[in-house]
C-alpha positions in Angstrom: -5.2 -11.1 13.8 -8.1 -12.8 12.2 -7.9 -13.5 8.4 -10.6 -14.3 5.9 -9.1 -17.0 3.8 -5.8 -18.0 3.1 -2.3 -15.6 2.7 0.7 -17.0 1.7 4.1 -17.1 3.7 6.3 -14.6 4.2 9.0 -16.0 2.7 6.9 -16.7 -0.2 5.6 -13.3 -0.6 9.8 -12.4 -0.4 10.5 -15.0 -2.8 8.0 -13.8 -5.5 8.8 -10.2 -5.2 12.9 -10.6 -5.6 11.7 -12.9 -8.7 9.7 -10.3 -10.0 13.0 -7.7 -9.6 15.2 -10.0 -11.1 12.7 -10.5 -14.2 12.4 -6.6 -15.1 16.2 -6.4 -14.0 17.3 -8.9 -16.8 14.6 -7.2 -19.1 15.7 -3.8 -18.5 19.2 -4.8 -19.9 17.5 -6.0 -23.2 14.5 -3.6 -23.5 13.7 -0.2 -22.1 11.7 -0.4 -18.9 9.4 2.3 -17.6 9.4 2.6 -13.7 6.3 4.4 -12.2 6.6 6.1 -8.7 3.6 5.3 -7.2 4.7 6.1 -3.6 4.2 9.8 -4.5 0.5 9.9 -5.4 -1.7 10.7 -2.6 -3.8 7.5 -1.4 -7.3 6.9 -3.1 -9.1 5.5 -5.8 -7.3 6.7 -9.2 -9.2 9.6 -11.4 
């Protein structure tokens, strides 16, 4: 598969997302959080 410019890794893609987690986790014991379900919405532009 041909790419137009440059992706990171896999494992860096992994490693920012379980950092992301782990920042709302720690916040979410200290402040509320609000978690959106977006895997619900049907696909398309938002309106």
């Amino acid at each position: 598969m041909a790419r137009d410019g440059h992706a990171l890794s896999t494992t860096r893609i992994t490693a920012l997302a379980c950092g992301y987690h782990r920042t709302f986790a720690m916040l979410a014991a200290h402040a509320p959080v609000l978690t959106i379900d977006t895997t619900t919405r049907p696909s398309g532009p938002a309106g």
